[in-house]
TORGUGU-564608 format. One line per field, with one value per atom (N, C-alpha, C): residue number from 1; x, y, z; atom name. Coordinates in steps of 0.001 Angstrom, whole numbers, plus 500000, padded with zeros to 6 digits. Layout:
resi NUM_...
east X_...
north Y_...
up Z_...
name CA_...
This chain:
resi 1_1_1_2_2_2_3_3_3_4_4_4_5_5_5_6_6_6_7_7_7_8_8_8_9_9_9_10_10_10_11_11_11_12_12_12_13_13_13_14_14_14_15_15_15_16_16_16_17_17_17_18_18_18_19_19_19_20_20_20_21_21_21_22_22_22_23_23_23_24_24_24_25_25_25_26_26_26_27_27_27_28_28_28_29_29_29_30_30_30_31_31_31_32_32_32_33_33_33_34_34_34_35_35_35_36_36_36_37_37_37_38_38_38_39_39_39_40_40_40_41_41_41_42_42_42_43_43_43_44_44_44_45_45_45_46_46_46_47_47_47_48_48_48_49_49_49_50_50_50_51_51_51_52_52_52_53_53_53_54_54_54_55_55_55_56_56_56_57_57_57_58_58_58_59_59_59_60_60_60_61_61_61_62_62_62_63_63_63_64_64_64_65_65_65_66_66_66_67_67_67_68_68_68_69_69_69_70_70_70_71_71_71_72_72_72_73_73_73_74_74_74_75_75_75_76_76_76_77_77_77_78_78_78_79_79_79_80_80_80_81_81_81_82_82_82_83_83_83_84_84_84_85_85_85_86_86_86_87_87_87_88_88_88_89_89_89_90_90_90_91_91_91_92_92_92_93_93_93_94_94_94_95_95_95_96_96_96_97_97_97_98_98_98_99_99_99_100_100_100_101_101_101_102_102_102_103_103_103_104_104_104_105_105_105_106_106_106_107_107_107_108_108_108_109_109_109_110_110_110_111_111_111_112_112_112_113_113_113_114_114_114_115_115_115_116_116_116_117_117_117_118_118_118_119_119_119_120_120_120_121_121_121_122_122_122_123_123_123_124_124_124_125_125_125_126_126_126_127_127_127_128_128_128_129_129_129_130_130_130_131_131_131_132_132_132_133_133_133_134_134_134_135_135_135_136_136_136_137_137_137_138_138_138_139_139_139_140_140_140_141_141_141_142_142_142_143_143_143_144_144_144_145_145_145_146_146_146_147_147_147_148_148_148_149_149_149_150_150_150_151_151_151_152_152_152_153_153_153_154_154_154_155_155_155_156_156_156_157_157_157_158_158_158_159_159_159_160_160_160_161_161_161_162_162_162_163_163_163_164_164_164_165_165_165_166_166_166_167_167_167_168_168_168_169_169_169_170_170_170_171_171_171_172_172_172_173_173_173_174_174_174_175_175_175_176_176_176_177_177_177_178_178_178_179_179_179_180_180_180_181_181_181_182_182_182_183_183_183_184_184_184_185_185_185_186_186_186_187_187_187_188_188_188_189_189_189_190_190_190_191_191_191_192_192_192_193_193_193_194_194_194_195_195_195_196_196_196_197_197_197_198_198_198_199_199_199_200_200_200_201_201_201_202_202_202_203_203_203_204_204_204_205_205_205
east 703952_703210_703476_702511_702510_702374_702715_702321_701111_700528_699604_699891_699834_700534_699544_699222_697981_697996_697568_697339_696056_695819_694511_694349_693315_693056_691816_692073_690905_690598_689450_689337_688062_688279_687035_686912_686143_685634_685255_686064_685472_684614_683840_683532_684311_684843_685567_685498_686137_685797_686444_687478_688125_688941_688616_689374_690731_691726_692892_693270_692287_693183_694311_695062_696404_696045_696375_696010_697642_697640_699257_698778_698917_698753_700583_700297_701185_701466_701969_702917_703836_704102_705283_705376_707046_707459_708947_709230_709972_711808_711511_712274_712411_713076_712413_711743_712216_711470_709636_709827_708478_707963_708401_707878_707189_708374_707629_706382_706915_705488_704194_704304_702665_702631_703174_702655_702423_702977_702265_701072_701038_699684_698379_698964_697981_697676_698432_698161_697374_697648_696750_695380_695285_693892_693381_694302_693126_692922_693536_693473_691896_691878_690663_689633_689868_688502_687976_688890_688417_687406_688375_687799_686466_686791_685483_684099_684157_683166_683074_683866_683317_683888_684351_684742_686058_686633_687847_689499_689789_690431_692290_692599_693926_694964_694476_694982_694511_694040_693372_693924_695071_695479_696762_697726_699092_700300_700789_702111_702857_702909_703867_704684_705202_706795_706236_707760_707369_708855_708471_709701_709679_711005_710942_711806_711259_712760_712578_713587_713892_713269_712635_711466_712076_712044_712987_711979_711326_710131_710462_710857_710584_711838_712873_714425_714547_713426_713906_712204_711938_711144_711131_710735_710543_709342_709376_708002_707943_707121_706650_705419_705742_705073_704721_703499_702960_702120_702662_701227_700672_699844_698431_697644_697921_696999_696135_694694_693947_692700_692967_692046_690318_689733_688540_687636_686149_685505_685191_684935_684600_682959_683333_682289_682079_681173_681087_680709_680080_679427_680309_681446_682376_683693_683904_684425_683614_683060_681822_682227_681842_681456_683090_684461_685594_686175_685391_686162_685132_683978_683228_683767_684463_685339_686751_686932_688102_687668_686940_686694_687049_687087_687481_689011_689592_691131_691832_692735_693477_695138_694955_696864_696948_695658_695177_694815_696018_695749_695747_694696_694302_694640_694458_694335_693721_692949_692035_691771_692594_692864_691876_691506_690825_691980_691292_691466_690431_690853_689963_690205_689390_689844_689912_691026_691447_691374_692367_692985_693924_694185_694982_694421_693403_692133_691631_691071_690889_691795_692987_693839_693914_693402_693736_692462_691428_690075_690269_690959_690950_692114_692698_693770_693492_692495_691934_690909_690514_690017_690352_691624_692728_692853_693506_693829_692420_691725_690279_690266_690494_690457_691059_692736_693616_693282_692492_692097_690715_689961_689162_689857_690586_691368_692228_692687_693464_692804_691339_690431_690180_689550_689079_689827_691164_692540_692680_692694_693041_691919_690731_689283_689376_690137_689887_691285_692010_693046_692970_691678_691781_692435_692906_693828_693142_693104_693282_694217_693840_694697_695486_696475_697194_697690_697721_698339_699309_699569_700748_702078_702756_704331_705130_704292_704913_703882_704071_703008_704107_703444_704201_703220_703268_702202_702535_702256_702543_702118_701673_700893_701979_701243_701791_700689_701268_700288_700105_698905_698804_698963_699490_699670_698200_698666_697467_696776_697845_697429_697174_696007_696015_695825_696540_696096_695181_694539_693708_692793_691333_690832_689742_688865_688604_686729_686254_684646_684227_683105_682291_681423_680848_679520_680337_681337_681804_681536_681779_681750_680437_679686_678170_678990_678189_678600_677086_676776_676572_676773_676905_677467_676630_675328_674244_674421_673970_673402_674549_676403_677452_678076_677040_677677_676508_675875_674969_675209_676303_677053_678358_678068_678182_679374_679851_681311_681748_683799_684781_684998_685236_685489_687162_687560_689334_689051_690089_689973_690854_691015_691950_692230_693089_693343_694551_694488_695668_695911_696991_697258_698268_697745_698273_698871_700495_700949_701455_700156_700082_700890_701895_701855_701232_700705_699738_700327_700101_700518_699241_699518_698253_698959_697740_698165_697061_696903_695627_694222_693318_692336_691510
north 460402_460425_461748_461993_463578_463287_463985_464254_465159_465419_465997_466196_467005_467386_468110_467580_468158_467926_468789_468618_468158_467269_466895_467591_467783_468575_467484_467499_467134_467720_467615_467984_467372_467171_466411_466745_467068_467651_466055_465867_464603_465292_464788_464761_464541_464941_464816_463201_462259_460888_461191_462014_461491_463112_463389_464265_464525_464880_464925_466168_465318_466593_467009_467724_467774_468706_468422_468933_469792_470457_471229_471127_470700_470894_471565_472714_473844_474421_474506_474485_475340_475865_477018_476839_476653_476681_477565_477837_478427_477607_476482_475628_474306_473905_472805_471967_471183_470429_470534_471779_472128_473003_472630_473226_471386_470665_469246_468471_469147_468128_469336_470078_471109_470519_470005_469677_468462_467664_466700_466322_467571_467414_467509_468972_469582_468565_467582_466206_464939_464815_463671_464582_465793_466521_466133_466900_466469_464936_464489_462972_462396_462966_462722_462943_464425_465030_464455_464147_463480_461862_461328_460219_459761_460416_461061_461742_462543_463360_462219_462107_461910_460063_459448_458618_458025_459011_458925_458203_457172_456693_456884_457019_457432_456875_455707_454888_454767_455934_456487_457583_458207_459280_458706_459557_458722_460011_459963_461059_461918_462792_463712_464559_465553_466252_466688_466657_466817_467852_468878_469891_470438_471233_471620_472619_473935_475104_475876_476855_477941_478600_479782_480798_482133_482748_484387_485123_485193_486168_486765_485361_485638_485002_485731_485481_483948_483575_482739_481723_481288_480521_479373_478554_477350_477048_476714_476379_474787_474252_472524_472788_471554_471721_470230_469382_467982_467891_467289_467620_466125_466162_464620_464412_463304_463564_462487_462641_461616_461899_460515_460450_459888_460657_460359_460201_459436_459656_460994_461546_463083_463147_463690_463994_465511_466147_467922_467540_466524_466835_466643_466350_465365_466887_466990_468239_469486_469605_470678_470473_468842_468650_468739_468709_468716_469776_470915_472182_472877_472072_472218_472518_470972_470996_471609_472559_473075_474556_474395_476508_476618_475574_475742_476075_475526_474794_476388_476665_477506_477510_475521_475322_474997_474403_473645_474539_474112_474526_473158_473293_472694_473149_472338_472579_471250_471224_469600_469795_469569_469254_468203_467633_467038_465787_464685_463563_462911_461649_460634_459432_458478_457061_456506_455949_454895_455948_456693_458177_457880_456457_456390_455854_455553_454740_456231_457419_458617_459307_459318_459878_459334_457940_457285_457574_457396_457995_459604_460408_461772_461825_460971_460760_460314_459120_458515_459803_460294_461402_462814_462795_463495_463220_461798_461166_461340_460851_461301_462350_463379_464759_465121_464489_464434_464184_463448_462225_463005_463702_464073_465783_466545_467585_466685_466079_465420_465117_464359_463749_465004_466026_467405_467902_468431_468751_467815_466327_465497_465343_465645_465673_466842_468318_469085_469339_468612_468599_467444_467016_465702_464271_464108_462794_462086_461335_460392_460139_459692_459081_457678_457303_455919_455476_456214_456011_456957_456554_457789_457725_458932_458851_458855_459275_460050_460640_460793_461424_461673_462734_463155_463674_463322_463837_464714_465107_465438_464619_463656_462393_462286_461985_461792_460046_459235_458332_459022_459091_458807_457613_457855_456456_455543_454355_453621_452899_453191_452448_453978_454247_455669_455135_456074_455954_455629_454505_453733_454863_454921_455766_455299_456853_456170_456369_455636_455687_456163_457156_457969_457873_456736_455781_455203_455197_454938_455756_457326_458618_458498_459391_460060_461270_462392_463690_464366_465376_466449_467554_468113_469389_470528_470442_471536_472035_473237_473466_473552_474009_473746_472605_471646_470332_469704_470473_470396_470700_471743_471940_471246_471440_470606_470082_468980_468401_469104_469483_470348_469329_470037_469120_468719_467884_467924_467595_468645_468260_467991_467046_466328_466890_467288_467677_467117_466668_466565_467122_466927_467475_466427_466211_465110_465489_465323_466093_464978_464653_463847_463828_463781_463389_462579_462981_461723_461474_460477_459894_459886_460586_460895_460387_460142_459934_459908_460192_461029_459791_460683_459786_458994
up 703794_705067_705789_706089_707076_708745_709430_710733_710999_712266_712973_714285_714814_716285_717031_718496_718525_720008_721191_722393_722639_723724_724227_725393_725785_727162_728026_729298_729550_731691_732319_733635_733813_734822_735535_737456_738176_739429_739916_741263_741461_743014_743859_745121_746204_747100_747847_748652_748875_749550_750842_751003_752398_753017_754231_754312_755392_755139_756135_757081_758442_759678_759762_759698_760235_761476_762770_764066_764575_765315_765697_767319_767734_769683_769814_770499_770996_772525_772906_774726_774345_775717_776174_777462_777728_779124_779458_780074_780611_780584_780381_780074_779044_778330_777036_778002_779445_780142_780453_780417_781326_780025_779050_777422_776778_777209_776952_777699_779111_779957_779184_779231_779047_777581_777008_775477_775448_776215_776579_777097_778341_778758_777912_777231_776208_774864_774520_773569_774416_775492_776180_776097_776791_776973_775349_774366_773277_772940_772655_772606_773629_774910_775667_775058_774615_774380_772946_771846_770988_771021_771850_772412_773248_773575_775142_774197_773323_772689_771617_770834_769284_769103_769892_769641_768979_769285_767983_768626_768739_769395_769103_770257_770139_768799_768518_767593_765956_766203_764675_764023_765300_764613_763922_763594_763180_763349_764073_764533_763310_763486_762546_763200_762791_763075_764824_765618_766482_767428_767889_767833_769649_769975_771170_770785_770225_770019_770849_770832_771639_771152_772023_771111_771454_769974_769366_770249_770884_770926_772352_773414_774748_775203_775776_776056_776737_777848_778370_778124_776909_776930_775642_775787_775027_774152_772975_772390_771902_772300_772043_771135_769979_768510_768549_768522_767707_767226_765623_764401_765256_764568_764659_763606_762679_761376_761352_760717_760973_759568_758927_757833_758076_757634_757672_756516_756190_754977_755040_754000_753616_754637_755465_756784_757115_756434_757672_758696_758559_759982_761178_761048_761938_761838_761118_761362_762007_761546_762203_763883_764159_765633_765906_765751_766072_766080_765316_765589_766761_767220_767858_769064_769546_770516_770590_769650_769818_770658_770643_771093_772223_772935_774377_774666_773567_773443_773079_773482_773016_772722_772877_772418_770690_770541_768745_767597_766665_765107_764727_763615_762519_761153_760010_758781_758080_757175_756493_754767_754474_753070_752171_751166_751103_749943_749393_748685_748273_747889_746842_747173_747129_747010_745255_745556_744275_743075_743543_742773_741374_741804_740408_739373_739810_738709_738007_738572_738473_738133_737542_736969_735335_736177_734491_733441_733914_733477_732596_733464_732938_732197_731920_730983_729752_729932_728646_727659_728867_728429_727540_727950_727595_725738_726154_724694_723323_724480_723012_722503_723092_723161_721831_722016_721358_719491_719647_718676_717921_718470_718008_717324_717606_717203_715879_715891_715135_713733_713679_713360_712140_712721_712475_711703_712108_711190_710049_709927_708958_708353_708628_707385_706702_707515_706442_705396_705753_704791_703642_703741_702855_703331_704578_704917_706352_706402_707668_708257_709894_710697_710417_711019_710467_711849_712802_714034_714605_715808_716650_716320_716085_716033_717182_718294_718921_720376_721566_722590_723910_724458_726075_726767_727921_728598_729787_731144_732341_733328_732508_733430_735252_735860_737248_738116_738267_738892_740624_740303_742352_742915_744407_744898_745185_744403_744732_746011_747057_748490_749397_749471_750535_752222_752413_754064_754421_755763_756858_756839_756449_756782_757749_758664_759803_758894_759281_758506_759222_758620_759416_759712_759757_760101_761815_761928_763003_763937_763761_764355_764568_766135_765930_766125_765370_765228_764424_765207_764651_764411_762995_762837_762502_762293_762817_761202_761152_759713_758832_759328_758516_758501_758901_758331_757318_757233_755613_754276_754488_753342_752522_750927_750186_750347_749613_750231_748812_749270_748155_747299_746186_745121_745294_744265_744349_742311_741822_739793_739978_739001_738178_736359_736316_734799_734441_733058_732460_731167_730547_728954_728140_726805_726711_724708_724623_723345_722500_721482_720902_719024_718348_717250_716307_715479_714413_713383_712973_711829_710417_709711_708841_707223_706502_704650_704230_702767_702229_702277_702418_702747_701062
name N_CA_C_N_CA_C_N_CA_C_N_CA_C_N_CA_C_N_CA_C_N_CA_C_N_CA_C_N_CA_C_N_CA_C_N_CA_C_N_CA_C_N_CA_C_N_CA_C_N_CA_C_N_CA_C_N_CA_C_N_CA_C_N_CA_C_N_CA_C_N_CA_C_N_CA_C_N_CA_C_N_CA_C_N_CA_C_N_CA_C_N_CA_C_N_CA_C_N_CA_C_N_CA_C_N_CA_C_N_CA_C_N_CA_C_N_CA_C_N_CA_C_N_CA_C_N_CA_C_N_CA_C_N_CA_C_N_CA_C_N_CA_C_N_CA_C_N_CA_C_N_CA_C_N_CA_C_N_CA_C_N_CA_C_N_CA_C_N_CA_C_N_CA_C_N_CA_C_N_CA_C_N_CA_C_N_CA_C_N_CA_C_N_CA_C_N_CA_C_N_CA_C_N_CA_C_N_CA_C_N_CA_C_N_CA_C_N_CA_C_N_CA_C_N_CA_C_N_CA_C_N_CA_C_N_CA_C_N_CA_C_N_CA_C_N_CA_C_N_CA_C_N_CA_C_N_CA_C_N_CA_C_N_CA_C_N_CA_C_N_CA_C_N_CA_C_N_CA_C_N_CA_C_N_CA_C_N_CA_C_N_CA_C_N_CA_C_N_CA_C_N_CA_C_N_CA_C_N_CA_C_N_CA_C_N_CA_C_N_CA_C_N_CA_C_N_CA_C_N_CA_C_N_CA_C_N_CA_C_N_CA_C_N_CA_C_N_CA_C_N_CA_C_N_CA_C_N_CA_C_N_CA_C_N_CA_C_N_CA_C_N_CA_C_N_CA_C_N_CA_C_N_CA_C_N_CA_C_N_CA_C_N_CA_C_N_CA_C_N_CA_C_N_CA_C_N_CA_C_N_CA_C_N_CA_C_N_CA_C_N_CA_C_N_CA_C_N_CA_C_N_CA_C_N_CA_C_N_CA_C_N_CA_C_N_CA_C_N_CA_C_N_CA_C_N_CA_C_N_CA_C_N_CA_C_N_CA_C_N_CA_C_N_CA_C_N_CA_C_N_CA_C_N_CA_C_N_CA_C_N_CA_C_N_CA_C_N_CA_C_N_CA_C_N_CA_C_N_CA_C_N_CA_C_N_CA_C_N_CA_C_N_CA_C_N_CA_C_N_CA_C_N_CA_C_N_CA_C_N_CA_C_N_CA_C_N_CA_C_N_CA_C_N_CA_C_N_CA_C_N_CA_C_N_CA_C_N_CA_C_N_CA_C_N_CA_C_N_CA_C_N_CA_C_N_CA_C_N_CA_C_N_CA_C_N_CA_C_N_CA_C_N_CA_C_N_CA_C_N_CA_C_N_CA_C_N_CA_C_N_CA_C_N_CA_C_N_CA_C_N_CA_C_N_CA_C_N_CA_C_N_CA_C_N_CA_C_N_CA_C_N_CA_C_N_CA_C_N_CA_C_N_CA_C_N_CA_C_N_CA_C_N_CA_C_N_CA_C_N_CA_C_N_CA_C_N_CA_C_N_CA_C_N_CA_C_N_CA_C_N_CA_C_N_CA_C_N_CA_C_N_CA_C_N_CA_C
């Protein structure tokens, strides 16, 4: 009995389903006290304006790191830092209309990453995919040597599961938003690739 050793490859482009704000609302005071109330203020203000404009309710976002340091820059001043992250269905138009309302704002950074729903189902897909891959290289090699397959000795992959429970997302049928002609454009993809290092088990055909 012989072996066959053989990588599978596989990639697949899915559509974007959901995308993640991460928001930074930013303050400076003269003291950490009066570095905390202005970042406070400046988080209720947005919190309003989200609410107030687009519908987006305080209880949709979900809290992340939240800081009060001393700032290298200016001897006697303070800097106040709170992320705000908030999942949504893959919407331009809703981003469009949210950075809409930022122009006014001059305490808010953003950044919006994208995801998938039921990602680990989609991992496994481009995996199976992978393995065929595998199987058909294998296939090819053992017809022209005269032998067939018999089964696996042996496989490793880089496989990784995604988590299968994703974050509350907020639907965008909920939101009214318009985002004018750049929220017409196409939604980002997110690929998935894997590689998959298969041993075969081969004997003459």
């Amino acid at each position: 009995m012989s072996s066959i050793r053989v990588s599978g490859n596989a990639k697949r482009d899915y559509a974007a389903e959901r995308f993640q704000l991460q928001i930074q609302v930013q303050a400076s005071g003269t003291t950490s006290g009066k570095a905390v109330k202005a970042g406070n203020q400046a988080v209720e203000a947005f919190l309003r304006t989200m609410q107030e404009a687009l519908a987006i309710e305080p209880k949709d976002w979900t809290a992340g790191e939240y800081s009060v340091e001393r700032s290298y820059a200016a001897e006697h001043e303070f800097n106040f830092s709170r992320s705000l992250n908030l999942w949504v269905e893959a919407d331009q138009n809703l981003v469009q209309a949210m950075t809409a309302r930022m122009e006014e704002m001059e305490n808010v950074a953003f950044h919006i990453s994208f995801g998938l729903d039921r990602e680990a189902e989609k991992e496994q897909e481009v995996l199976a995919m992978a393995v065929a891959d595998a199987r058909r290289k294998a296939e090819a090699i053992a017809a022209a040597l005269g032998q067939r397959l018999t089964g696996i000795g042996d496989v490793s992959s880089d496989y990784f599961a995604a988590e299968d429970e994703a974050p509350t997302c907020l639907r965008k049928n909920s939101v009214s938003a318009d985002g004018g002609l750049a929220g017409q454009i196409r939604r980002p993809v997110v690929t998935i690739a894997k590689t998959v290092n298969v041993v075969w088990n081969a004997e003459p055909a």
